[in-house]
C-alpha positions in Angstrom: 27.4 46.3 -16.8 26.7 47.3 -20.6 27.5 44.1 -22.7 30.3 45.7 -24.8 32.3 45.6 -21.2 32.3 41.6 -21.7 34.5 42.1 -25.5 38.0 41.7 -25.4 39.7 44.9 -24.7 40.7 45.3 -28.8 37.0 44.8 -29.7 35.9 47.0 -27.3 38.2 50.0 -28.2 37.0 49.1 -32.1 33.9 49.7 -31.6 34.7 53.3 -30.4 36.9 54.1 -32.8 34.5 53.0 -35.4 31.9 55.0 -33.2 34.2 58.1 -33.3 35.0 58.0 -36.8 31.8 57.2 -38.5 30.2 60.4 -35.9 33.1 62.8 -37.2 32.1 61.6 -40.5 28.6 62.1 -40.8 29.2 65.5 -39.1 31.2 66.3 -42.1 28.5 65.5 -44.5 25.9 67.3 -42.6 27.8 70.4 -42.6 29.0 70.0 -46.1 24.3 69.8 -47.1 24.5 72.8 -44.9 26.9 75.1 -45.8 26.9 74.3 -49.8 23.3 75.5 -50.0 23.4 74.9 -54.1 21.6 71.5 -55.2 23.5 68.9 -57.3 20.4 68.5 -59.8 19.0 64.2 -60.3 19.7 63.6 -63.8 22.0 62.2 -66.1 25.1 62.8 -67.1 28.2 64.1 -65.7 29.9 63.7 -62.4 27.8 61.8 -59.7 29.5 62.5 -56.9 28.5 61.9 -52.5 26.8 65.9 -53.3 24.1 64.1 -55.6 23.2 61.4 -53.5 23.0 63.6 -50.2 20.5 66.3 -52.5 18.3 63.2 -53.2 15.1 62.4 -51.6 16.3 60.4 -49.7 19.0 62.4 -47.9 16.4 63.9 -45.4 13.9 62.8 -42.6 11.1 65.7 -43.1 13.4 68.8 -43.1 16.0 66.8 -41.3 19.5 65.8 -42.7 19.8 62.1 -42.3 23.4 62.6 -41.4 22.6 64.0 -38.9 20.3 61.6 -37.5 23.5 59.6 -38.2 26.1 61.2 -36.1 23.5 61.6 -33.3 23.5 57.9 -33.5 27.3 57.3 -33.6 27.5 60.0 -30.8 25.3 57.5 -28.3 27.1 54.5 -29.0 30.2 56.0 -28.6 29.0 57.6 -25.1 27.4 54.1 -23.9 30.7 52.3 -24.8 32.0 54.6 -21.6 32.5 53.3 -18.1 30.5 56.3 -16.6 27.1 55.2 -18.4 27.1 51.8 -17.1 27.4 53.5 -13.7 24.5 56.2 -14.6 22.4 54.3 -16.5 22.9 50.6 -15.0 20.5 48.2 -17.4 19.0 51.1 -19.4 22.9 51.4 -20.7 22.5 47.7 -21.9 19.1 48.1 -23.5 20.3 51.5 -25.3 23.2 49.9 -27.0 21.5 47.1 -28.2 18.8 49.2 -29.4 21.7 51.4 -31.4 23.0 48.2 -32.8 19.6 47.5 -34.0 19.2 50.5 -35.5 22.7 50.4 -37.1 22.0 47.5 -39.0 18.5 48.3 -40.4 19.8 51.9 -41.5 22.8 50.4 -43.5 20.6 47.9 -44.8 18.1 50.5 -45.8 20.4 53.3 -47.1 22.8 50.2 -48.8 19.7 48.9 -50.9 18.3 53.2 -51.4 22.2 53.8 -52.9 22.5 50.6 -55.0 18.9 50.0 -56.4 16.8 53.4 -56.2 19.4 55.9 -56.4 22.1 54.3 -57.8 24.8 56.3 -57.1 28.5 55.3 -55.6 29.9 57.5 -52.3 32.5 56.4 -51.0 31.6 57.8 -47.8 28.4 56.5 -47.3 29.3 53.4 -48.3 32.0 53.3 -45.4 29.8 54.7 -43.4 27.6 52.2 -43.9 30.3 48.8 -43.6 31.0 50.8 -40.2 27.4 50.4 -38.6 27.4 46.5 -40.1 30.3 46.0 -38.5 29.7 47.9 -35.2 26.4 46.2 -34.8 27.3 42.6 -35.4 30.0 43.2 -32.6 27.6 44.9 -30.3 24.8 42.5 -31.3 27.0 39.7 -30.2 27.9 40.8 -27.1 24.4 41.7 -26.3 23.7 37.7 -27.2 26.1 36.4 -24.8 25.0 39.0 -22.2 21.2 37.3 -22.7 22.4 33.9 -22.2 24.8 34.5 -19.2 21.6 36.0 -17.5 20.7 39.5 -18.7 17.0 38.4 -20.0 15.0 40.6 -22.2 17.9 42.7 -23.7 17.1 41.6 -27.5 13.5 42.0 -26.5 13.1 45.4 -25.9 16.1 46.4 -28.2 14.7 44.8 -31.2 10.8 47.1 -30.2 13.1 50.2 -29.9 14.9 49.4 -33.0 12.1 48.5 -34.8 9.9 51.6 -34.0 13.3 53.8 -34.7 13.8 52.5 -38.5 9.7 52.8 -39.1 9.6 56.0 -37.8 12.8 56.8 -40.4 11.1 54.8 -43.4 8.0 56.8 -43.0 9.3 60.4 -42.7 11.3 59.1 -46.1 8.2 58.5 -47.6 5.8 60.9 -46.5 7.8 63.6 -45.2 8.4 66.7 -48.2 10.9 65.7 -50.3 14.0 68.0 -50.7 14.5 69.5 -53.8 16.5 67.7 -56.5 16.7 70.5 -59.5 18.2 73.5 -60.0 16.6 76.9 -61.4 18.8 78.9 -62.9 18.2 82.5 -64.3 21.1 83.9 -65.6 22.2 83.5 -69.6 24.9 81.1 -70.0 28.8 82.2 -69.8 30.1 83.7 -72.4 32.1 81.9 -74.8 35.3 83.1 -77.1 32.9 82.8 -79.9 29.3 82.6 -81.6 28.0 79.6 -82.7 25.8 79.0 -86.3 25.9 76.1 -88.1 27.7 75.1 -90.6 25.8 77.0 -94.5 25.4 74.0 -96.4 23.9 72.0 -93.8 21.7 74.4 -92.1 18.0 75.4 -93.2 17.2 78.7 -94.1 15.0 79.3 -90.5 17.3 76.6 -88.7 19.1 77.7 -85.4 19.8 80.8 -86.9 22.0 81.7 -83.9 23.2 80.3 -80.6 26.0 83.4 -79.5 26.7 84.6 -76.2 28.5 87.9 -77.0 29.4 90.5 -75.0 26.8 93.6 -75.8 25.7 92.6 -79.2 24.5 89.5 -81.4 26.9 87.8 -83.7 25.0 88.8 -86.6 27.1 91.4 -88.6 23.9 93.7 -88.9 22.7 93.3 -85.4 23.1 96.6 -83.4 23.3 96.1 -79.2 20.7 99.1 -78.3 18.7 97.6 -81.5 18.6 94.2 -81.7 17.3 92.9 -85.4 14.1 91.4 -85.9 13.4 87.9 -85.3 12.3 86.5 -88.5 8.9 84.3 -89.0 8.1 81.5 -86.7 11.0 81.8 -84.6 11.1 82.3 -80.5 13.9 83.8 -78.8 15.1 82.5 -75.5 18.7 83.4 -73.1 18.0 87.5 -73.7 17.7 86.5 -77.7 21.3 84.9 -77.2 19.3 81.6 -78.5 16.9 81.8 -81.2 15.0 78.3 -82.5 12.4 78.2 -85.4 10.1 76.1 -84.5 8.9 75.1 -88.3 12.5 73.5 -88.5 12.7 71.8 -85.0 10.4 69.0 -84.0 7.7 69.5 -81.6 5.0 68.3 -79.4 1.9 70.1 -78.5 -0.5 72.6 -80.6 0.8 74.4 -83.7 -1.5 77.8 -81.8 0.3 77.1 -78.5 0.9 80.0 -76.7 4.0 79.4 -74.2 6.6 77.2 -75.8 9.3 75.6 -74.0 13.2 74.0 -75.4 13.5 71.1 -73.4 17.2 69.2 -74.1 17.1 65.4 -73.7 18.4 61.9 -73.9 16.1 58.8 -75.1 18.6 56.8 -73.0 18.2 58.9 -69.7 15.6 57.8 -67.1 15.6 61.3 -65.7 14.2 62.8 -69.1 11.8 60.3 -69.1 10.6 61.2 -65.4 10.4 65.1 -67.0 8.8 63.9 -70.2 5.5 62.3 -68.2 5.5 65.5 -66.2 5.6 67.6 -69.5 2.7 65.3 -70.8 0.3 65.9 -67.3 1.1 69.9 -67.7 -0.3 69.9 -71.7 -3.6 67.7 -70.6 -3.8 70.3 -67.4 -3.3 72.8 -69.8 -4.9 72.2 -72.7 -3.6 74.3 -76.0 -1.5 76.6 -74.0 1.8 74.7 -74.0 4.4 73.2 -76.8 7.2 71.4 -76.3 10.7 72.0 -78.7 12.5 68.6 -78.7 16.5 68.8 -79.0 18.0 65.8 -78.2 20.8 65.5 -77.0 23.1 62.2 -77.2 25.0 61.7 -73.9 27.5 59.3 -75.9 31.0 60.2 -76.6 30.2 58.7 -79.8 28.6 62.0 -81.5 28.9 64.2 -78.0 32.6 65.4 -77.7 31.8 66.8 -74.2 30.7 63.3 -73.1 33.4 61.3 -71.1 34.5 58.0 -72.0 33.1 55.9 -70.6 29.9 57.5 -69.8 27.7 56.6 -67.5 23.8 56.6 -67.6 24.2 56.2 -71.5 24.0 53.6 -74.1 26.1 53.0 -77.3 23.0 53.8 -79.0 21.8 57.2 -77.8 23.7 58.8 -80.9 21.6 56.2 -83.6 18.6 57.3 -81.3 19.3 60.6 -81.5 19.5 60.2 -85.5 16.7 58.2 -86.2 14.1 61.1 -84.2 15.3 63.4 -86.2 15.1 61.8 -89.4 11.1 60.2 -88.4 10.0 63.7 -88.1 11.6 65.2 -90.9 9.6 62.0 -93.0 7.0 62.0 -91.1 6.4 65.4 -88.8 3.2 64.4 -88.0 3.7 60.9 -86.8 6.6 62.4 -84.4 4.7 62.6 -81.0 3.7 58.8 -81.5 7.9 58.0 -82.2 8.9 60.7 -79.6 5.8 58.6 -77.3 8.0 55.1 -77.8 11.6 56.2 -77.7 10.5 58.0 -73.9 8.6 55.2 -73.0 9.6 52.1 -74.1 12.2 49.4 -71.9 15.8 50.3 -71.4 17.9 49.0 -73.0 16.4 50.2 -76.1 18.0 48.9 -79.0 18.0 51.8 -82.3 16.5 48.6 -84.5 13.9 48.0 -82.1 13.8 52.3 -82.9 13.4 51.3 -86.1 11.3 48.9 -86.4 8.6 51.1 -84.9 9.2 53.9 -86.6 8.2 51.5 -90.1 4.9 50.2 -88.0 4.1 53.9 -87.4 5.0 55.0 -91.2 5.3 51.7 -93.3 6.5 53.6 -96.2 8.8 55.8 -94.8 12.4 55.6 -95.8 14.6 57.0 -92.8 18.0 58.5 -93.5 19.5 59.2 -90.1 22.8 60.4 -91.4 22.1 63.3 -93.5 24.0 66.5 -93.1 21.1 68.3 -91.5 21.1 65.4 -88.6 24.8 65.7 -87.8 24.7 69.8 -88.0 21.1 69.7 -85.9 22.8 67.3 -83.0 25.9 69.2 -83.1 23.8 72.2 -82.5 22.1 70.8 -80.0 24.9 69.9 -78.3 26.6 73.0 -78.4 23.4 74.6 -76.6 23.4 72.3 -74.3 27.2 72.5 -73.3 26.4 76.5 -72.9 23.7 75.9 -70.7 26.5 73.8 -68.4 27.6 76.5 -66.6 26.1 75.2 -63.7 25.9 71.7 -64.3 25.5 69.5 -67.0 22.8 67.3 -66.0 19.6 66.2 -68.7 17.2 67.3 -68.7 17.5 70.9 -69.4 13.8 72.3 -69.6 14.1 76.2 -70.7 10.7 77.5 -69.4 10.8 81.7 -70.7 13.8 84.0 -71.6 16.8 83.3 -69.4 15.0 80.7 -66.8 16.4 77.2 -66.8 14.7 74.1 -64.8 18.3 71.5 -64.7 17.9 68.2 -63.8 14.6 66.5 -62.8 12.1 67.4 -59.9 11.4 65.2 -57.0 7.8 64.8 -57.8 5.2 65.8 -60.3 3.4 68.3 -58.2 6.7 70.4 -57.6 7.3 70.3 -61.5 3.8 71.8 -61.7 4.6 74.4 -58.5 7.5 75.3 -60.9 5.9 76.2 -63.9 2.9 77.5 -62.2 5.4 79.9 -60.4 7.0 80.8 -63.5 3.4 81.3 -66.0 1.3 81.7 -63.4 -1.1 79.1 -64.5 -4.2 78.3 -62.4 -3.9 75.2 -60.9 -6.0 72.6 -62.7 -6.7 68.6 -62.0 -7.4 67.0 -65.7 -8.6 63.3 -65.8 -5.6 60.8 -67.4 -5.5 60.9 -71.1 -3.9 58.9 -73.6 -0.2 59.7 -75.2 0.5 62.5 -76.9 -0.1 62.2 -80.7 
């Protein structure tokens, strides 16, 4: 007789309604991956909701929804807790459920620690999901104990080689398996809004964001005709069907000055995500040397300077606005120092305090006198931030990496060699391997 027969009759029925609920659940999530095809991109910012954790890499076994692997799970334990498969099965019934308990426990264990310390990500459902297995295999587990000591030797035996070969079989298709993709490519210009955006005359440069406008069949300058759109004027690159146009002599920038393909990449110094893209940005310029440049526009998520910012925020620091500030104001003081600055603010240990910002930018530049709230700094990150809420259509989530015309990369990758798939798809650069080089300077 299976051990659960030996619980109390309350226990018993627990465990299958625990069993029933938790497989109805997952069921749900599976078919929620399944029939919402669109990904809810890593990155920060936004809402984080049960959608972004099941798009993360860890949401799959190979190609293989872990859900699912979860309600087939709940499915067994619920069918062993029956009367019939203690008559079909006899001893097999016992070892099976103490092998499901097993597994159980090491999954919410695993998936707990994934959610709270990799991810780090709250769902509500998973996390019940997961206080249903602890609690449906210390019941089971205990019985299975008792069972063992009033005579039924070797259950825990061959449970715990079952169990243990089911969660190292998971582990390793989590880590090895192809990891599911956790960005979003969009390629459509951004909706339109009620009206053009240019920044404000006495704060703007001459060749500054000249425009950011998403009209309806013609560009918000009052000369611009639709079937002939105006000239762009010296130095500038138009991305978004020339409903975004940035000078690149009045927005910092990494990479060479003769670079050939230039991308806008928006970004937080506070955001591990933009981080993650900004090493990947690095390994594509040494792959692919002198071809590609990189236009900086950072973006604050902080309600402090970033009205579209919640409050509280989460994945931000009080200081991303000051960090923000002071990048802009190094490279207007010191433009070519700014890959070194832009190098420390990406790289170094969050929480990153802005005088710890400042006290490198002075070792860089020991004469340089920083003036991080000048007009041109507040109209520049409102810019900024105005481009970026456009481009949220979709979803809000930094980084935003704007690779040619109207294709956006949102969020980051899952790896480095699918952010190099990416722009290989989009350039059609040949594949290259380049030895590890320093920092960009």
């Amino acid at each position: 007789m299976p051990p659960v027969f030996s619980l109390a009759l309350p226990l018993l029925w627990l465990v299958r309604a625990l069993a029933l609920a938790s497989f109805a659940a997952s069921g749900w999530l599976t078919l929620q991956k399944w029939m919402d095809p669109r990904v809810q991109p890593a990155g920060c910012g936004g809402s984080d909701t049960c959608a972004t954790l099941l798009d993360s890499r860890w949401s799959n076994w190979f190609s293989v929804p872990v859900t699912l692997l979860a309600a087939t799970l709940w499915l067994a334990v619920l069918l062993l807790t029956l009367p019939a498969a203690g008559r079909l099965l006899g001893r097999t019934a016992d070892q099976l459920l103490a092998a499901c308990a097993l597994l159980l426990l090491a999954g919410a264990l695993w998936f707990g620690a994934l959610m709270a310390f990799v991810v780090k990500l709250w769902c509500p459902w998973c996390a019940a999901l997961h206080l249903a297995a602890l609690i449906t295999s210390a019941i089971l587990l205990h019985s299975t104990w008792r069972a063992q000591k009033e005579g039924e030797a070797g259950l825990f035996s061959s449970a715990a080689q079952s169990g243990m070969a089911g969660i190292a079989l998971l582990v390793l298709g989590q880590l090895f398996g192809k990891p599911p993709d956790t960005h979003l490519v969009t390629t459509t210009s951004p909706a339109a809004g009620p009206d053009s955006l240019t920044l404000p005359p006495a704060a703007a440069p001459a060749s500054d964001f000249i425009q950011i406008s998403y009209p309806a069949g013609a560009r918000s300058s009052p000369s611009a005709d639709a079937s002939s759109p105006a000239p762009l004027p010296a130095g500038s690159i138009s991305y978004l069907n020339g409903t975004l146009i940035l000078s690149r002599e009045e927005i910092p920038s990494l990479g060479e000055p003769s670079a050939s393909l230039i991308l806008a990449g928006f970004s937080d110094y506070t955001c591990t995500a933009c981080r993650s893209q900004y090493s990947d940005i690095k390994a594509l310029m040494r792959s692919a040397p002198g071809r590609f440049a990189l236009l900086v526009l950072p973006v604050p998520l902080d309600h402090a300077c970033n009205p579209h910012v919640p409050v509280p925020a989460k994945e931000t620091s009080s200081g991303a606005c000051a960090l923000a500030s002071l990048s802009l104001a190094f490279w207007k003081s010191a433009p070519h120092l700014f890959p070194a600055f832009h190098e420390f603010l990406m790289t170094a240990p969050l929480p990153l305090a802005p005088d710890s910002a400042r006290a490198e930018a002075q070792r860089l530049s020991p004469n340089i006198l920083l003036d991080d709230s000048t007009p041109w700094i507040s109209a520049r990150l409102a810019a900024n931030i105005a481009a970026w809420h456009r481009l949220s259509n979709e979803t809000n989530k930094l980084p935003k990496l704007i690779l040619r015309d109207d294709i956006v990369l949102h969020g980051s990758t899952a790896s480095r060699e699918r952010f190099l798939e990416i722009i290989n798809e989009t350039f059609a650069v040949p594949a290259q391997k380049a030895p590890p080089s320093p920092p960009l300077r």
